[in-house]
N, C-alpha and C positions, 0 to 999 in steps of 0.2 A: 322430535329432532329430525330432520331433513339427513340427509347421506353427505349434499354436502357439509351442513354444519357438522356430522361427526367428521366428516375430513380435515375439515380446519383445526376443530380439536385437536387431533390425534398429531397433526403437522407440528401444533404450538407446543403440545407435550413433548412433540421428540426434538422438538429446539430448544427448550428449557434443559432438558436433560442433558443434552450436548454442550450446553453453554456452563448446566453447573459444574461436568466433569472436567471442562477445560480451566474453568475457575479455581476447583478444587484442587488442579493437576500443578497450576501457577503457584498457586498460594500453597500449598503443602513442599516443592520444592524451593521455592526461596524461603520456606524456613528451614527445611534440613538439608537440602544440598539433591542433587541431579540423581545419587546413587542410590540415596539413603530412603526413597520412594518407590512402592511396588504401587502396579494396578490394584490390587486388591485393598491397598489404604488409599488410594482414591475411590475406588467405587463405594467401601463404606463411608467417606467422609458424604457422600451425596444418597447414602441407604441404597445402592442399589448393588447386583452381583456383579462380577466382572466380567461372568456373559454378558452382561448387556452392558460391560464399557467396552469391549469389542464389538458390540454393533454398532458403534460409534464410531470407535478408531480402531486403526491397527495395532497401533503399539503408543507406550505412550510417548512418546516425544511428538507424533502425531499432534495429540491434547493438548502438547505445550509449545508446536507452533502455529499451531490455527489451522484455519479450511484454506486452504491454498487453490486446492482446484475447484472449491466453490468460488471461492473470490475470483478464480479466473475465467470460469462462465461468466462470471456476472459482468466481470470488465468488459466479455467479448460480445455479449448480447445487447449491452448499452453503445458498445462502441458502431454494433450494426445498427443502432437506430438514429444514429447523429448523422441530420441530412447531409448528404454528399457534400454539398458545395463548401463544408465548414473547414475550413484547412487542418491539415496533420493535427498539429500544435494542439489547437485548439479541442477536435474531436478527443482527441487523447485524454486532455483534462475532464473534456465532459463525462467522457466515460468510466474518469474515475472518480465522480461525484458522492454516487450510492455510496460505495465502499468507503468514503470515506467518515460519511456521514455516520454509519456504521462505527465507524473507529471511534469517535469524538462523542458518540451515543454512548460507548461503554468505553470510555478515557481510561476507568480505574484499572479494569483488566487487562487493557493493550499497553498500560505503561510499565505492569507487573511483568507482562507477557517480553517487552522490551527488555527489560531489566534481566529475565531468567533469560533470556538467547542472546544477548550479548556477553552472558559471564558465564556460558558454556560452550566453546565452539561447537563440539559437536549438532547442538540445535543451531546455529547459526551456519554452520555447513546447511544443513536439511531444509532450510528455510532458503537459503542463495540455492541449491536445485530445484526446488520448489519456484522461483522466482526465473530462472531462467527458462523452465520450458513457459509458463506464461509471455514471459518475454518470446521467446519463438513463437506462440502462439497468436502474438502482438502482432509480429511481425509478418507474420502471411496473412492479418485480416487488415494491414495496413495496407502490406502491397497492392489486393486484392482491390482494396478501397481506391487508392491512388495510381491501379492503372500500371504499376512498376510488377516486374518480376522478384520475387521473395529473394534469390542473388544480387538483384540490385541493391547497392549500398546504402541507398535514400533510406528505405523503411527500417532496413537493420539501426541506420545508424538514428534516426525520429526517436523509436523504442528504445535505443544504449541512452540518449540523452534523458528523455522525462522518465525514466526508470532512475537514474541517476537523480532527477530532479526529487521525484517519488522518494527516496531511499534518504536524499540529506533532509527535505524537511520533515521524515519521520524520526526519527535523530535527533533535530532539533529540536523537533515537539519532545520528545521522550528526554531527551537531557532537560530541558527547562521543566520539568513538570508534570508537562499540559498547564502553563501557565497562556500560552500563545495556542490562540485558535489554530488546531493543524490544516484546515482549508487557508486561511490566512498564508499560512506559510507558503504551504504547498504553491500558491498563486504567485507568491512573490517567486520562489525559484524557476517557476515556469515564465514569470514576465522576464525575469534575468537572463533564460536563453534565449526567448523570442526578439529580446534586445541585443543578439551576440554576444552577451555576457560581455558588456564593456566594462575595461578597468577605473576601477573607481581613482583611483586616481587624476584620471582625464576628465572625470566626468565633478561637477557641482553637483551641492547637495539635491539639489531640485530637479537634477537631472536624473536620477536613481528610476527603477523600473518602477511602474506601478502596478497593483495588484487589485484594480477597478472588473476586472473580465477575465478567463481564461484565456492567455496566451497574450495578453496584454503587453504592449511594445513601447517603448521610451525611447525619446530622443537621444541621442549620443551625444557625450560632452565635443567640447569644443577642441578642437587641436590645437596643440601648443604649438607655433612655429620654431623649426629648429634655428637655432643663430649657427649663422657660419664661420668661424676663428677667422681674424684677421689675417 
């Protein structure tokens, strides 16, 4: 065996093991409740010590809301590879392609994982700090991208929207199921703003955003002319 093949090993062993304890940390909570859980009945449920479920994580609420600051390298390292000229909008969704692909690869555990941090605030606080400093982190490799100052309103407010967009089609994936491809989704909320999120009411059915491309744009319904009272 080569050095690097025992590298890769040794890599896929300690993602396996990461993934079981977050698994185990899900599923052992949504059957007894957020209190009623020590690290030590999660590490036996995956046979390992609880030394080595703190080489993992910190604590366990850690376990039960995900790699936050991995998935935020990973946003930010795709986001510097989407050639320049691709607009905001656009670069943003590409860059969160991977991650999502991810999510929809292991649907069973991100919908458990859903489930346990919306019916504990406390992990749903941990998760929105978790998400803001990526968000900030969004936001200076946006600026940086497009030329603008990180005070500049432009990139804060790019990042507040498809973060926003990000945030209801994971919701909506997680409330229906995963009945609905969450890419699918994800595309339609992002064509809904690249379209200014027109009111459907103005708009025909044919008229709706489509979800052909990231950042994909629709036509705008037609305007009703106002009648003037006699």
């Amino acid at each position: 065996m080569t050095s690097d093949e025992g590298t890769g090993r040794r890599t896929r062993k300690k993602r396996q093991t990461r993934a079981a304890l977050a698994a185990a940390a899900l599923r052992l909570v949504a059957e007894r409740g957020l209190d009623q859980v020590t690290v030590e009945e999660i590490s036996a449920a995956v046979d390992v010590s609880a030394r080595t479920f703190f080489n993992y994580f910190a604590t366990k609420d850690d376990a039960l809301v995900g790699d936050t600051e991995g998935d935020r390298e990973r946003v930010l390292r795709a986001l510097a590879d989407v050639p320049a000229p691709v607009p905001a909008l656009s670069a943003i969704r590409l860059a969160l392609a991977g991650v999502i692909d991810d999510v929809e690869g292991d649907a069973a555990l991100w919908l458990l994982r859903m489930q346990v941090v919306m019916q504990y605030p406390v992990l749903l606080a941990r998760l929105v700090s978790g998400n803001a400093a990526t968000e900030q982190a969004m936001v200076d490799a946006l600026a940086a991208r497009t030329g603008h100052s990180p005070d500049d309103g432009y990139p804060a407010l790019v990042v507040a929207v498809t973060g926003a967009a990000l945030r209801t089609a994971m919701v909506r994936w997680a409330t229906g199921g995963g009945s609905r491809p969450l890419a699918g989704l994800l595309d339609e909320a992002f064509a809904a703003v690249a379209a200014g999120l027109p009111d459907p009411r103005a708009s025909g059915a044919t008229d709706r955003p489509t979800t052909d491309r990231p950042g994909a744009t629709a036509p705008g319904g037609p305007h009703t002319p106002v009648r003037k009272r006699p």
